[in-house]
N, C-alpha and C positions, 0 to 999 in steps of 0.2 A: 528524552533529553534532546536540545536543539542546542544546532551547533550555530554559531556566529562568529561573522567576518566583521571586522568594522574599520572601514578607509576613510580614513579624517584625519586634515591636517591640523587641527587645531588641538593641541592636549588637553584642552581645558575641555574641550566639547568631548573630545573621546573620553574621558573620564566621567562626564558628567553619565555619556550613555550609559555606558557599562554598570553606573553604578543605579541608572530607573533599570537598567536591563537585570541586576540580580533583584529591584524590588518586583519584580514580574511573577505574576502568578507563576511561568511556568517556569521547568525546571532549564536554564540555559547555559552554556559554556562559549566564553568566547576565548576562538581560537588563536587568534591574532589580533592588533592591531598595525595597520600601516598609514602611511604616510604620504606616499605620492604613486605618482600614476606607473614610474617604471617599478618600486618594489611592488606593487599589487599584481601587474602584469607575472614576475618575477612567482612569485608567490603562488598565484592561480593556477601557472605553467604545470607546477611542480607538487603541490600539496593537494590534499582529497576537497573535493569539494565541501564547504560548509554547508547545514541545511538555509542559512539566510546571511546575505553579506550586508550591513548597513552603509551607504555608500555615500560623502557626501561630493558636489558635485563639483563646486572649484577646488581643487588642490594646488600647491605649491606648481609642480611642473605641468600642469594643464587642467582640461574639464576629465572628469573622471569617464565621461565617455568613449574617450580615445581606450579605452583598457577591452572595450563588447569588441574595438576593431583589431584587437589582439589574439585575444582570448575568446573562446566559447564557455560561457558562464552558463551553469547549470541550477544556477543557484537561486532563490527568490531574491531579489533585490527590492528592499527600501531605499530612494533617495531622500537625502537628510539633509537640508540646506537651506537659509535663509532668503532664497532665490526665487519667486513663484515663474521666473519667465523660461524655464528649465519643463514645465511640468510636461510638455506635449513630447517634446524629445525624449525624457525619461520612459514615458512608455510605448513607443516605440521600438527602443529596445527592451523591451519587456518590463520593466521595472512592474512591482507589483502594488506600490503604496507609494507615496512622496509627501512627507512630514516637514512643514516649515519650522526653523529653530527660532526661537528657543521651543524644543519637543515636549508635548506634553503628556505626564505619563500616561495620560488616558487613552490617546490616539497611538500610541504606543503598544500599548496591552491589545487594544481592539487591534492592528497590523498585527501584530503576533498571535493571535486569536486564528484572525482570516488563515493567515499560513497554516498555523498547525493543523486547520482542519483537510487543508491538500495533502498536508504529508501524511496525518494519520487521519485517512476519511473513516465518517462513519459507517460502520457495518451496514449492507445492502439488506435492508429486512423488509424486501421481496424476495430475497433467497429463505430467508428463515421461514418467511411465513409458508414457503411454498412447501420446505423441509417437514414444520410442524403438520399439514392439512396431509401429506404422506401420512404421516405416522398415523393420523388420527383416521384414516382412511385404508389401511394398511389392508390386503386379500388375506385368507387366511389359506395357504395352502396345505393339500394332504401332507402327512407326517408318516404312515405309511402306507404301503399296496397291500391288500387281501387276495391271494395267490391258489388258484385249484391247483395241486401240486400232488399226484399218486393218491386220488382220493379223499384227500388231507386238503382243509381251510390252513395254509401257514399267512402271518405276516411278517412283509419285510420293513422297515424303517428306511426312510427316506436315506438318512445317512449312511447304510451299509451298498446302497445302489450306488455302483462306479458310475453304471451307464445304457443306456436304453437303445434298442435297434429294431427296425424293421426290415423283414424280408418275406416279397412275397404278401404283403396285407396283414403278417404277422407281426404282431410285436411282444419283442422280449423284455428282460431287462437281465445285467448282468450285475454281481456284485462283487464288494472288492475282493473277497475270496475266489473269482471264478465263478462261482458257481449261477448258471443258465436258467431264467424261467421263461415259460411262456406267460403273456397276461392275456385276457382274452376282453379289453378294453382299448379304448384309443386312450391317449394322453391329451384330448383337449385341453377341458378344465377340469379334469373330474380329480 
């Protein structure tokens, strides 16, 4: 789910968005709608960030840019305006698309597109592949030791061994019971 801000002073426009925004592939909520530059300000202070705020850039009380000199906005920003002479300044402060109105749903979907692939990137499948060539490569190590012990061939299971020591060029192993052997091997790889 994406969350959406939308600052337009015009009802007609903010309604037209909201309503190409629910025909949008994905799945969106918009959080609000505001109106001018000090309720957004107001707004941003105080509320969680949305994941995409659609921003148009004249409003009633100023350019919607006066809101970046308030606020630290975390958000993707689309500007949304009738204005092409806006677009350099727009990304500047980061703005991440700028759609001239009337919006069309297709440049629309594609902006929401671009975004959602930031928020939910896809899986690095240089990890997976590197995961899979593991497995597929995988050592097989001993499962147990063959122990000369009073005469006697015993084995032990790799699981019952706490833990291994050397002393002296000798190596033992010990297991979770206590109980002490000598092995009369190194632990390379064998």
């Amino acid at each position: 789910m994406i969350t959406v801000l939308i600052i337009e002073d015009e009802a007609a426009n903010a309604a037209r968005l909201q309503k190409m925004l629910l025909q949008s592939e994905e799945e969106i909520v918009v959080t609000a709608v505001l109106q001018t530059v000090r309720e957004s300000i107001a707004w941003l202070e105080k509320e969680k960030s949305p994941d995409i705020i659609f921003m148009d850039i004249r409003l009633t009380d100023g350019l919607s840019f006066e809101i970046f000199n308030q606020v630290n906005i975390k958000s993707y920003v689309i500007f949304t305006t009738a204005y092409d002479e806006y677009a350099l300044q727009a990304f500047e402060v980061n703005g991440i698309d700028y759609l001239l109105k009337p919006i069309e749903q297709k440049k629309l979907d594609l902006s929401i597109k671009r975004i959602k692939s930031f928020i939910t990137p896809e899986p690095d499948n240089s990890v997976v592949e590197i995961l899979k060539k593991m497995r597929l490569h995988k050592e097989i190590y001993r499962s147990r030791f063959l122990i000369n012990h009073k005469d006697l061939f015993i084995t032990i299971p790799c699981t019952n061994i706490a833990y291994f020591s050397s002393e002296n060029k000798i190596v033992s192993l010990t297991t979770h019971s206590n109980q002490r052997y000598v092995i009369k091997q190194t632990l390379d790889k064998n």
